[in-house]
C-alpha positions as semicolon CSV with decimal commas, in nm:
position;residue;x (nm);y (nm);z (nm)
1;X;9,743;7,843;9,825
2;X;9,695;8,017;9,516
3;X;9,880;8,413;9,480
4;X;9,646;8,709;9,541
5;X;9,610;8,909;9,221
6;X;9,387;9,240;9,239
7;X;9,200;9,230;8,957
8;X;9,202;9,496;8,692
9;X;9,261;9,546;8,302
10;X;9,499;9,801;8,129
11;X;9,328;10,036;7,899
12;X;9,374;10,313;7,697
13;X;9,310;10,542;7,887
14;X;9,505;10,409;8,154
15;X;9,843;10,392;7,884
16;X;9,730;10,758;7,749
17;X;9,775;10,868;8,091
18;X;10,092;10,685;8,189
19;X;10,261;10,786;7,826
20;X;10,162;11,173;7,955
21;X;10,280;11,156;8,337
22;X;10,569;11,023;8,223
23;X;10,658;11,283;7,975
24;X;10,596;11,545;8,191
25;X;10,767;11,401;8,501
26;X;11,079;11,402;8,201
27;X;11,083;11,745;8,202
28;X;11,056;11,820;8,573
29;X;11,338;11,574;8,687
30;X;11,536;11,795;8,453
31;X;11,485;12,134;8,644
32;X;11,840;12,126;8,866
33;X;11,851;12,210;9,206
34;X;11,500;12,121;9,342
35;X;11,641;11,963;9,617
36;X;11,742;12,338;9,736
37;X;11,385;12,426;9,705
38;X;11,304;12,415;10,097
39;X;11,016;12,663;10,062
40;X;10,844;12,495;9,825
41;X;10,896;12,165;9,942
42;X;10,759;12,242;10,261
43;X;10,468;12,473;10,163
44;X;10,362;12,148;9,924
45;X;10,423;11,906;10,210
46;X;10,217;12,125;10,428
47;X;9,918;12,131;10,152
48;X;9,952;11,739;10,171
49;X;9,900;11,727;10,517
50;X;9,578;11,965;10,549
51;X;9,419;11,793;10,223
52;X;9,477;11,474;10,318
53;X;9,342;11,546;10,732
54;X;9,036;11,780;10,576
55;X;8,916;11,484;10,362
56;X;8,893;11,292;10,705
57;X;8,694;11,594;10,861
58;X;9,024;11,774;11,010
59;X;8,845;12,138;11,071
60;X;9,184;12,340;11,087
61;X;9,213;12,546;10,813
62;X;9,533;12,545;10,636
63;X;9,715;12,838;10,820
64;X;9,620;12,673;11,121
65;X;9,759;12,324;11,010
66;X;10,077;12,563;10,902
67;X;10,097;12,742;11,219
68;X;10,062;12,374;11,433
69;X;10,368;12,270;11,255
70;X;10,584;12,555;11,282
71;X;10,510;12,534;11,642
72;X;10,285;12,835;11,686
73;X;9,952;12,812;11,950
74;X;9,644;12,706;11,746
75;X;9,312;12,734;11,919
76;X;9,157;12,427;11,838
77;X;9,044;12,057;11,915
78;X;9,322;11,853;12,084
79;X;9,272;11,579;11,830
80;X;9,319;11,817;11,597
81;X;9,609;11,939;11,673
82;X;9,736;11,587;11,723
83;X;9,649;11,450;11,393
84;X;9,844;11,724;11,226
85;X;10,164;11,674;11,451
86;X;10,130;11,299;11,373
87;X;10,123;11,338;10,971
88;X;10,355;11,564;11,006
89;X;10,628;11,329;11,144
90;X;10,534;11,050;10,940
91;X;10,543;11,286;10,653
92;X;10,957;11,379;10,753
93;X;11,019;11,052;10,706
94;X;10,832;10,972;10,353
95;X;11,217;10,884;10,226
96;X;11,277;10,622;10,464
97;X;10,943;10,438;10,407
98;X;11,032;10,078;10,261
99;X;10,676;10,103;10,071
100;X;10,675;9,765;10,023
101;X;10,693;9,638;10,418
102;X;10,445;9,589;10,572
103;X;10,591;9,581;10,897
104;X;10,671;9,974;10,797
105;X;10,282;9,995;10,704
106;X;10,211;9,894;11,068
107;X;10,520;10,134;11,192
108;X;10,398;10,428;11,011
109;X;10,035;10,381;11,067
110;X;10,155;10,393;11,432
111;X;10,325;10,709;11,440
112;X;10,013;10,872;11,223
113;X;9,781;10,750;11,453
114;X;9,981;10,860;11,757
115;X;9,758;10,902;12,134
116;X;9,495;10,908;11,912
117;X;9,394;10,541;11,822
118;X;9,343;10,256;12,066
119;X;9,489;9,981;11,817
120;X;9,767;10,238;11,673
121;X;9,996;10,019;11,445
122;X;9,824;9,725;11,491
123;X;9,524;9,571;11,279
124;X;9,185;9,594;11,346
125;X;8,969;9,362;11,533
126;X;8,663;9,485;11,487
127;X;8,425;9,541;11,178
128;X;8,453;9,883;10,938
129;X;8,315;10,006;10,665
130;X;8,432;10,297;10,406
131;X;8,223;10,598;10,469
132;X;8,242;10,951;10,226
133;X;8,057;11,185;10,534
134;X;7,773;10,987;10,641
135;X;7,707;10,764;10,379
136;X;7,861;10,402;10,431
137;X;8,000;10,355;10,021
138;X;8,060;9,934;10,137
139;X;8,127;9,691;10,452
140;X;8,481;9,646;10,450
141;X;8,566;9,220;10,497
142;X;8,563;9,104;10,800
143;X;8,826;9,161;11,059
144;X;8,921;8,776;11,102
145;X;9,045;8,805;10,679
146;X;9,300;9,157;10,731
147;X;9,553;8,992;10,829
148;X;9,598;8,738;10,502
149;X;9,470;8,989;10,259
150;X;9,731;9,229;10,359
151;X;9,948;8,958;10,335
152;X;9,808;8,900;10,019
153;X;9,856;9,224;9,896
154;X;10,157;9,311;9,969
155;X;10,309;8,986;9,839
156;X;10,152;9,101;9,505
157;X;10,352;9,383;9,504
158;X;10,700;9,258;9,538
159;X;10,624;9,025;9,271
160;X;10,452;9,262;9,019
161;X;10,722;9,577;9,128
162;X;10,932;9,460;8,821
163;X;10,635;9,365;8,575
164;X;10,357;9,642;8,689
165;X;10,404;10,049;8,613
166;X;10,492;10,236;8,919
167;X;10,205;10,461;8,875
168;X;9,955;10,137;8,835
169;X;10,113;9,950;9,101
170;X;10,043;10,248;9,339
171;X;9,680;10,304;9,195
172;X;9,571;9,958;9,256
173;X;9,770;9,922;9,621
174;X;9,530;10,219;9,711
175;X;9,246;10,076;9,591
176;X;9,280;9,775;9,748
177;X;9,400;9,926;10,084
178;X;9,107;10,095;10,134
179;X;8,857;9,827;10,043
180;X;9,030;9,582;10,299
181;X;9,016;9,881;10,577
182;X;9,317;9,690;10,771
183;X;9,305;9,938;11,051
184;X;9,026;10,081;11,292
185;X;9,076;10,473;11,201
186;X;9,354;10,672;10,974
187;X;9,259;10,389;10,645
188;X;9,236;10,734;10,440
189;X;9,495;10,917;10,589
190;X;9,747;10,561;10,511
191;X;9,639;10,513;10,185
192;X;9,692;10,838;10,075
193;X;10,076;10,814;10,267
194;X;10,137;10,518;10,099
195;X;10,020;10,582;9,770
196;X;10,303;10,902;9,744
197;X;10,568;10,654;9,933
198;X;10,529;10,409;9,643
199;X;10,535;10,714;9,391
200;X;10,839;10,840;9,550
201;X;11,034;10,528;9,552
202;X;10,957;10,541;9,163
203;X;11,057;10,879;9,092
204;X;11,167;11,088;9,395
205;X;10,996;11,438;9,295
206;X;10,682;11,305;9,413
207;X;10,772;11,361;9,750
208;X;10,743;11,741;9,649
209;X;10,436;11,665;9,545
210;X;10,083;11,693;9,684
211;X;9,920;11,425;9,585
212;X;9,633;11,476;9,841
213;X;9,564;11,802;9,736
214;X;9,451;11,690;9,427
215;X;9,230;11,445;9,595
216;X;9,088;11,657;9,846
217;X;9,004;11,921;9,525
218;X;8,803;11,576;9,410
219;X;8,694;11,421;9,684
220;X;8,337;11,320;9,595
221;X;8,516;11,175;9,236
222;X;8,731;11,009;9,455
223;X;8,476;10,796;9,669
224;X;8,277;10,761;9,340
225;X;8,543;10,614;9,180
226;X;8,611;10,357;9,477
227;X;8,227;10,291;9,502
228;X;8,200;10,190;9,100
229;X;8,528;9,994;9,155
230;X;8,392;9,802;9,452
231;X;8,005;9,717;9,238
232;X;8,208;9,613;8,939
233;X;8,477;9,400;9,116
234;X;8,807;9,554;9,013
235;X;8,979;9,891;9,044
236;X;9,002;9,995;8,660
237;X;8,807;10,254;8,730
238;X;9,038;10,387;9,002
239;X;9,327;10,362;8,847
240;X;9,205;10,542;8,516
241;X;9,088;10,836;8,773
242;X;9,407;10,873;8,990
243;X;9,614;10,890;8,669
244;X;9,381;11,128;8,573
245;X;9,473;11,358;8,867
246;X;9,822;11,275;8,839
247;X;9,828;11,417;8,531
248;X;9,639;11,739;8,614
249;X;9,865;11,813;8,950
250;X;10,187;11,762;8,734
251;X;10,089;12,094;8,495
252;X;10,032;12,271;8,845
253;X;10,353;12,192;8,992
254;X;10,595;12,273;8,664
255;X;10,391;12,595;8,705
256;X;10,532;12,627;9,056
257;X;10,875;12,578;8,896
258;X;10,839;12,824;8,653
259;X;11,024;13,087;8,853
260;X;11,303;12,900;8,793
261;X;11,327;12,853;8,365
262;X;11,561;13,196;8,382
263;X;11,298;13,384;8,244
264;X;11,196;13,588;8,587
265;X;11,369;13,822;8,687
266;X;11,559;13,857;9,036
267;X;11,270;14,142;9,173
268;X;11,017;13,856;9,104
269;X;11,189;13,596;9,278
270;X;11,252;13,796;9,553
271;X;10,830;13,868;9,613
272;X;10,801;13,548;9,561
273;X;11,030;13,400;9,830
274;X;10,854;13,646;10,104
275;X;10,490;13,463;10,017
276;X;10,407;13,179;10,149
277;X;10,156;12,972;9,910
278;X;9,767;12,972;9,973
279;X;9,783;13,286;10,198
280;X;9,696;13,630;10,094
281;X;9,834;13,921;10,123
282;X;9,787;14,300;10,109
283;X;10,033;14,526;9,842
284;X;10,122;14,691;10,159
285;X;10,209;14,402;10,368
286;X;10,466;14,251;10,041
287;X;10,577;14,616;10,026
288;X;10,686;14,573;10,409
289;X;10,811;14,220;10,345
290;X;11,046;14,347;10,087
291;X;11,183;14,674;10,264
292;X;10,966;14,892;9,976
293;X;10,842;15,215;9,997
294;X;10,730;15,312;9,628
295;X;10,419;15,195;9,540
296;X;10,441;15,239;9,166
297;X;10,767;15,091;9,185
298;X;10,652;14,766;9,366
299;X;10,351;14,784;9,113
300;X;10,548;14,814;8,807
301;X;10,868;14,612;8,875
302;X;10,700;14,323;9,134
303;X;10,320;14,298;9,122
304;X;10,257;14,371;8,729
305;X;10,546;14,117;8,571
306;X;10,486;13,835;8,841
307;X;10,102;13,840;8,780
308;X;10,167;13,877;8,375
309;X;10,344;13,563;8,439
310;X;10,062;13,351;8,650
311;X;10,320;13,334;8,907
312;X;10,092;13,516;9,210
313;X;9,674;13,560;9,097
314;X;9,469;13,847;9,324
315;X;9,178;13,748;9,538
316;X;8,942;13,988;9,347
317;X;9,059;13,970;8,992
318;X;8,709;14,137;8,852
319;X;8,795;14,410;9,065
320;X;9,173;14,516;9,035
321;X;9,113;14,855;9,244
322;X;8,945;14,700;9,542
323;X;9,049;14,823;9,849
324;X;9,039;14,481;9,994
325;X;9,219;14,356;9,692
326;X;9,520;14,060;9,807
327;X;9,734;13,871;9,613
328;X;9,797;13,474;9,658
329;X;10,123;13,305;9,534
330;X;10,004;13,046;9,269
């Protein structure tokens, strides 16, 4: 029986992108130490997890999904509250994820789908289709052909790992993924996984990464660009638009590193290690954090240089005097 190839072309835009991801990812791998970046690993692992659950209709909002995972009581639906738990797991162990098992596939799609699923870690057996809300984008095949497409697939990958860029490989895996819908719920949720597990065994700063946060930002792109893929028969189109978002999250994330080029000072790093990202505070509550009492101090020395510096943004920029003025970490 004749090989499974995915079919898709390499085009310029597709080598523009990969010749710019991979000159940026040249200077991140070159900041030292990120492994003793705990904080930001797990606020960006904690951003994966609510983008990547909110694009399958998760309703938490992200302090909830934050406070679920550092154990705290969330008032919420069960399944919820389960689905986070589950990603989170699965997402603790993104560095032992052999990306290119599928008997790992099956493992991890079992521990995301955890008391929730009826046929957790197993393929379906009934029929699916790929829905963005409540419009069905295509049928996925039928449930009697998962088991030999997967196959399929994922013999395609070991033998184009060595012959197909990391960052293509990955694009059309997710593509393809989704349009064969292997499992009865958590396709999305997998494909996403998967797509950073590949991306990590590449270059291991994409497990600081958040991928999904990108996608959730573009989530009606996203199941545009599957939909065009599926009417014209090959995932070019996919490819060109996850590179695209690559791309675009890797100039967010060196600016997350910034704090650490030497050229902030020790006061700044200090704010910044009290904030958690995507939550906002009041001057007085960072004042607090920090064991402040002068206000023009904190203003001049903290607040002033670190927003100078696009390092924290506030929450009502046209209005720097508002009393109900907060400041996010960026």
């Amino acid at each position: 029986m004749e090989a499974y190839q995915p079919p898709f072309t390499i085009t310029n835009i597709i080598l523009t992108y990969v010749g710019s991801i991979a000159e940026k990812l040249g200077k991140i791998t070159a900041v030292k130490d990120l492994e003793n970046k705990p904080h930001l690993r797990k606020n960006n692992r904690i951003k994966s997890i609510h983008a990547s659950l909110k694009i399958e209709a998760n309703s938490l909002s992200l302090g909830e999904v934050r406070d679920v995972i550092n154990g705290k009581v969330v008032l919420g639906e069960q399944n919820e509250i389960q689905e986070v738990k589950n990603a989170y797991a699965a997402y603790a162990k993104l560095a032992e994820i052999d990306p290119y098992s599928i008997d790992d596939l099956k493992k991890f799609h079992g521990l995301m789908t955890n008391l929730l699923v009826e046929e957790s870690g197993r393929f379906r057996q009934g029929e699916e289709g790929v829905f963005n809300g409540d419009k069905c984008i295509f049928m996925a095949p039928p449930a009697r052909f998962v088991p030999h497409l997967m196959s399929g697939l994922f013999a395609w990958m070991q033998s184009a790992k060595k012959s197909v860029h990391p960052l293509i490989l990955s694009s059309v895996f997710h593509y393809e993924f989704v349009f064969i819908h292997p499992f009865a719920d958590g396709n999305g949720r997998m494909a996403r996984l998967w797509h950073t597990a590949l991306l990590a065994k590449w270059k291991p700063v994409f497990a600081y990464i958040p991928l999904e946060s990108q996608i959730e930002k573009f989530q009606e792109e996203y199941y545009n660009a599957i939909a065009r893929c599926h009417a014209a028969g090959a995932s070019t189109q996919f490819i060109e638009f996850m590179l695209w978002q690559i791309d675009k999250l890797l100039d967010e994330f060196s600016l997350q590193l910034s704090e650490d080029d030497g050229q902030t000072s020790e006061l700044i790093k200090n704010l910044l290690n009290v904030m958690d990202y995507d939550v906002a505070y009041t001057a007085r509550a960072l004042m607090e954090k920090l064991g402040l009492k002068s206000k023009e101090g904190f203003r001049r020395n903290y607040l002033v240089p670190a927003m100078e510096q696009q390092l924290i943004r506030m929450t009502i920029p046209e209005q720097p005097k508002n009393r109900n003025q907060k400041y996010i970490r960026c």
